[in-house]
LOLUMKE-954618 format. One record per residue (C-alpha): z, y, x. Coordinates in steps of 0.25 Angstrom, whole numbers, padded with zeros to 4 digits, always signed. Layout:
ZYX ...
//
This chain:
-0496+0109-0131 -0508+0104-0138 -0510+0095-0148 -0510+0081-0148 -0526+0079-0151 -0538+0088-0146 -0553+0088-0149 -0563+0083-0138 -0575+0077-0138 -0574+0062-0133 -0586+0051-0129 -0584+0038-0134 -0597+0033-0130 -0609+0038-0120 -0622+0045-0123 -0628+0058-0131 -0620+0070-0134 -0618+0063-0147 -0606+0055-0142 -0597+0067-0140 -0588+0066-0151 -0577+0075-0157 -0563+0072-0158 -0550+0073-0158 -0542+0067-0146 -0528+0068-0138 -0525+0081-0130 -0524+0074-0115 -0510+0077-0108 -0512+0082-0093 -0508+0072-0081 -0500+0076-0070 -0509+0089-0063 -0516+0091-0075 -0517+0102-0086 -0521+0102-0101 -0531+0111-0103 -0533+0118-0118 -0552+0118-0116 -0557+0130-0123 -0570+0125-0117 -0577+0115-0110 -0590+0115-0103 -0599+0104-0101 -0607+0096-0090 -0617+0088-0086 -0606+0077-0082 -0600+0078-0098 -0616+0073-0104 -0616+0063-0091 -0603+0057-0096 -0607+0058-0111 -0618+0050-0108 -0611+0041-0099 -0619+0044-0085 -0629+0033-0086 -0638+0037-0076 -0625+0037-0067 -0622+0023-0058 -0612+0015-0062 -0605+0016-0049 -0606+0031-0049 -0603+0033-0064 -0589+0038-0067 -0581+0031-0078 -0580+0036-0091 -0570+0032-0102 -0571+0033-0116 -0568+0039-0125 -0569+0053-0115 -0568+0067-0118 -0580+0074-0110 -0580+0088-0101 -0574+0090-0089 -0575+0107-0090 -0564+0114-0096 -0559+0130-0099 -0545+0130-0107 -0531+0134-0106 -0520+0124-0101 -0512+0118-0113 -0503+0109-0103 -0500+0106-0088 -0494+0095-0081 -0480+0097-0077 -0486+0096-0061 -0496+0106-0063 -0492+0121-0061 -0507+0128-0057 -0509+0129-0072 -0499+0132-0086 -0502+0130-0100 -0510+0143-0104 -0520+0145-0092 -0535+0145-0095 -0542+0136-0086 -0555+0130-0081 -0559+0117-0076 -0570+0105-0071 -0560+0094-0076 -0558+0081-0065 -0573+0081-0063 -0578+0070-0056 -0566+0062-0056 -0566+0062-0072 -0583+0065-0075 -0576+0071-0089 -0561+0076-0090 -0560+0077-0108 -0565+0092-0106 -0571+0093-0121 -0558+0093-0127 -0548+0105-0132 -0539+0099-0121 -0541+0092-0109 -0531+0089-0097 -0536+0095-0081 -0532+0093-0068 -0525+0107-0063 -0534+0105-0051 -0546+0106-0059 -0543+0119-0066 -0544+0133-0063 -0540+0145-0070 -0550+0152-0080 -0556+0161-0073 -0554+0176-0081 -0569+0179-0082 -0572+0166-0089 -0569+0162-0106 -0567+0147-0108 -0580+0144-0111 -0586+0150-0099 -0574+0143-0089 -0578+0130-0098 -0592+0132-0091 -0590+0132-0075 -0580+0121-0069 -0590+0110-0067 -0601+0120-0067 -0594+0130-0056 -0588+0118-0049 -0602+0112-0047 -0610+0125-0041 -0596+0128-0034 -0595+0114-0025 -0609+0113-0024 -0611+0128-0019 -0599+0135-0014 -0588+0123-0011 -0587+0108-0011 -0571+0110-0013 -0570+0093-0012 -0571+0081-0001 -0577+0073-0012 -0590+0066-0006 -0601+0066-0017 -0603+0050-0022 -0618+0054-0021 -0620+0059-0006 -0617+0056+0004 -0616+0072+0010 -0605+0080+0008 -0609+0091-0001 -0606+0104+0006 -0610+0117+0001 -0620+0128+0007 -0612+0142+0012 -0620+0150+0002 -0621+0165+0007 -0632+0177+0007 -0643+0168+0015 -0645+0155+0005 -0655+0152-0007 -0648+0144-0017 -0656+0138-0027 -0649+0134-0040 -0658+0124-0048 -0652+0123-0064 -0647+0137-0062 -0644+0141-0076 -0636+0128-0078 -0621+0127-0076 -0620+0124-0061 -0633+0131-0059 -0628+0146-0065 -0616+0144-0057 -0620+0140-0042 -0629+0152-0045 -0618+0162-0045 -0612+0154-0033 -0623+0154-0024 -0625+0169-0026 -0609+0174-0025 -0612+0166-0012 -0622+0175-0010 -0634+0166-0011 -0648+0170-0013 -0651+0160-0028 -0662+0155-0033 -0660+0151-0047 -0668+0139-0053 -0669+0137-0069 -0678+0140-0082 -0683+0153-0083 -0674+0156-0097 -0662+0156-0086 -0667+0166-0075 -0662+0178-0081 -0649+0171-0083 -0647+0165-0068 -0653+0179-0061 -0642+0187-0070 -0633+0175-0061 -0638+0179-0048 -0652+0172-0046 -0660+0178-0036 -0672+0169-0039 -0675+0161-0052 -0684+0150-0052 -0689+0145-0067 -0691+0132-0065 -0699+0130-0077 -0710+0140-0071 -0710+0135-0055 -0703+0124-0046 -0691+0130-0040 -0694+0119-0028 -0707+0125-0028 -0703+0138-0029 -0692+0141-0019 -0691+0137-0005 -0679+0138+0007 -0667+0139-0002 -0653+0134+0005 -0647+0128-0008 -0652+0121-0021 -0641+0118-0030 -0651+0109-0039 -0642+0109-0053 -0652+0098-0059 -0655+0088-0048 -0659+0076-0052 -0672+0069-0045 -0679+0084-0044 -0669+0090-0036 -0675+0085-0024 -0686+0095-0025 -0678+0108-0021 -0678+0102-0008 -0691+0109-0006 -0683+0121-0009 -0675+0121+0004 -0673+0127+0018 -0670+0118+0028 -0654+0117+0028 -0654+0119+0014 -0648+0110+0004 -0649+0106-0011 -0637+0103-0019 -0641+0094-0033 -0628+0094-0042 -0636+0082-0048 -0642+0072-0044 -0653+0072-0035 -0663+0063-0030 -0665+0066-0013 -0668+0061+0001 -0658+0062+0012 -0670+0060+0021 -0680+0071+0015 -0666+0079+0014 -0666+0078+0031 -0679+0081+0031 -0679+0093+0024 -0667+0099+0031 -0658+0099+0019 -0646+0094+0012 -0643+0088-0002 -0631+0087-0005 -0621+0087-0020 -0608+0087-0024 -0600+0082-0035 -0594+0093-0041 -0576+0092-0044 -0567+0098-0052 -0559+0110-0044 -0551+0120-0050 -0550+0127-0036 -0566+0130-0037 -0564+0132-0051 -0555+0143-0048 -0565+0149-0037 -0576+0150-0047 -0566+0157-0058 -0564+0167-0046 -0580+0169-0046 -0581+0170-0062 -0571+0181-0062 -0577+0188-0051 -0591+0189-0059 -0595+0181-0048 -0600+0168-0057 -0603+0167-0071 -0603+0155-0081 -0615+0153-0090 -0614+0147-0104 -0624+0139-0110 -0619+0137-0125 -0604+0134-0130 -0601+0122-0140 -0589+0119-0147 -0581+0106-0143 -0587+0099-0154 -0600+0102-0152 -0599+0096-0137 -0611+0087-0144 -0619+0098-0144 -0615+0102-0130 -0621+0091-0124 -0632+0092-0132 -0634+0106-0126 -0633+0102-0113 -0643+0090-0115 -0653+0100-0117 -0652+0107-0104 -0657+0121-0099 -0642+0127-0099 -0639+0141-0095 -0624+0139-0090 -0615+0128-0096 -0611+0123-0109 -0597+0124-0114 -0587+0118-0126 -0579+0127-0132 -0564+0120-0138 -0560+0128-0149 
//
């Protein structure tokens, strides 16, 4: 068994990655269903600097609640120290992976040398992937996987009114991946093309040796030309920036084709109509069923995961400080000595 105390890195207050401090806390203890997971690596994501900064550009009605002191990250790779006495899918020694009770807890104490997991939300390692690498896909894999491939829940998204439903890729769709190079971006990549769709890969022109090596057929470089500009009747854009712009690959569609913002986007359900397409998102969850059926892909050679820098638990400071400055190839990951 471990030690009574661990380090981790705790808010006590919102804002800058200043407040991320180091310390030394109690090792958690697994409920009933749960597991204690050794980390040997955490990645991070774009939810972990919302939460750091406290979401203030969220609603108050939509915000999730967020108790302090908490231990950030939701994105795990270790080796189980402990089990509930009702769990039996997992025993102390197996190396796992997982996207840790997201959304129902926004961060689930993942920066940390220990943290308790649903068994549900785990998967075993996959072979072809180290720590830091399995660390890098969950909520990454998760999101490209149940935006493209499978929804794999009945949850209705708090922001539509749709039901998100994923296009059957095959041999006669063009998916445009906007952001490709990032985290989801490199990922739903590989997806769209082991599904055997024709990609067209959107990013700064630094990456397009990097995305063509993943399978791009086409490269746009947005910094040279506008991809809505640039590219016409695609099926599918998975938009991995939204925001108010994302509205502008409309332009880029056939008729019965569809965008797909993982954020926020600014649209028309009218000029939507009009234009014969559908726009619709989803809000990615925790599955250790999908978890495992992306494994299978990374031990096949079928997907691989990208990673843009490490950073020792510690640093996590400096972590977020990296991902403030954006323009990522892959993900970034904490390493837990």
């Amino acid at each position: 068994m471990p030690t009574q105390t661990m380090n981790a890195i705790r808010l006590h207050e919102f804002g800058g990655p200043g407040v991320l401090r180091y310390e030394q806390v109690p090792v958690p203890r697994p409920e009933p269903g749960e597991v204690l997971v050794r980390v040997h690596a955490a990645g991070l994501n774009p939810p972990d600097w919302y939460a750091r900064e406290g979401m203030p550009d969220v609603p108050p009605e939509l915000k999730p609640p967020f108790h302090l002191p908490l231990i950030p990250g939701t994105d795990v790779s270790g080796v189980v120290a402990g089990v509930a006495p009702d769990v039996d899918e997992f025993a102390i020694g197996d190396e796992v992976l997982g996207l840790l009770r997201f959304p129902v807890a926004m961060q689930s104490g993942a920066y940390a040398e220990y943290v308790t997991a649903p068994a549900s939300d785990l998967a075993r390692k996959p072979a072809a992937l180290d720590h830091v690498h399995a660390a890098a896909l969950p909520m990454s894999g998760l999101t490209a996987w149940q935006f493209l491939i499978e929804l794999g829940h009945d949850h209705p998204s708090p922001f539509q009114e749709a039901r998100h439903r994923p296009m059957a890729l095959d041999s006669t769709k063009t998916v445009l991946v906007n952001g490709a190079a990032g985290g989801v971006g490199h990922l739903a990549l590989q997806l769209a093309k082991w599904r055997g769709a024709r990609v067209i890969a959107v990013a700064s022109g630094s990456h397009e040796e990097f995305l063509r090596d993943l399978g791009a057929d086409e490269f746009v470089d947005y910094t040279k030309e506008r991809p809505e500009e640039a590219v016409r009747d695609v099926d599918l854009v998975l938009d991995n920036v939204g925001g108010p712009d994302s509205k502008r690959f409309l332009r880029t569609l056939k008729r019965g084709g569809a965008l797909y913002p993982v954020y926020f986007g600014q649209f028309d359900e009218e000029e939507n109509a009009r234009l014969g397409v559908t726009v619709t998102a989803t809000q990615v969850r925790a599955s250790g069923t999908q978890l495992a059926e992306l494994g299978r892909l990374t031990d096949d050679g079928k997907l691989r995961v990208a990673i843009d820098s490490t950073y020792p638990l510690e640093d996590a400071q400096a972590a977020h400080e990296r991902a403030a400055r954006g323009h990522l190839r892959g993900k970034i990951v904490l390493t837990v000595a």
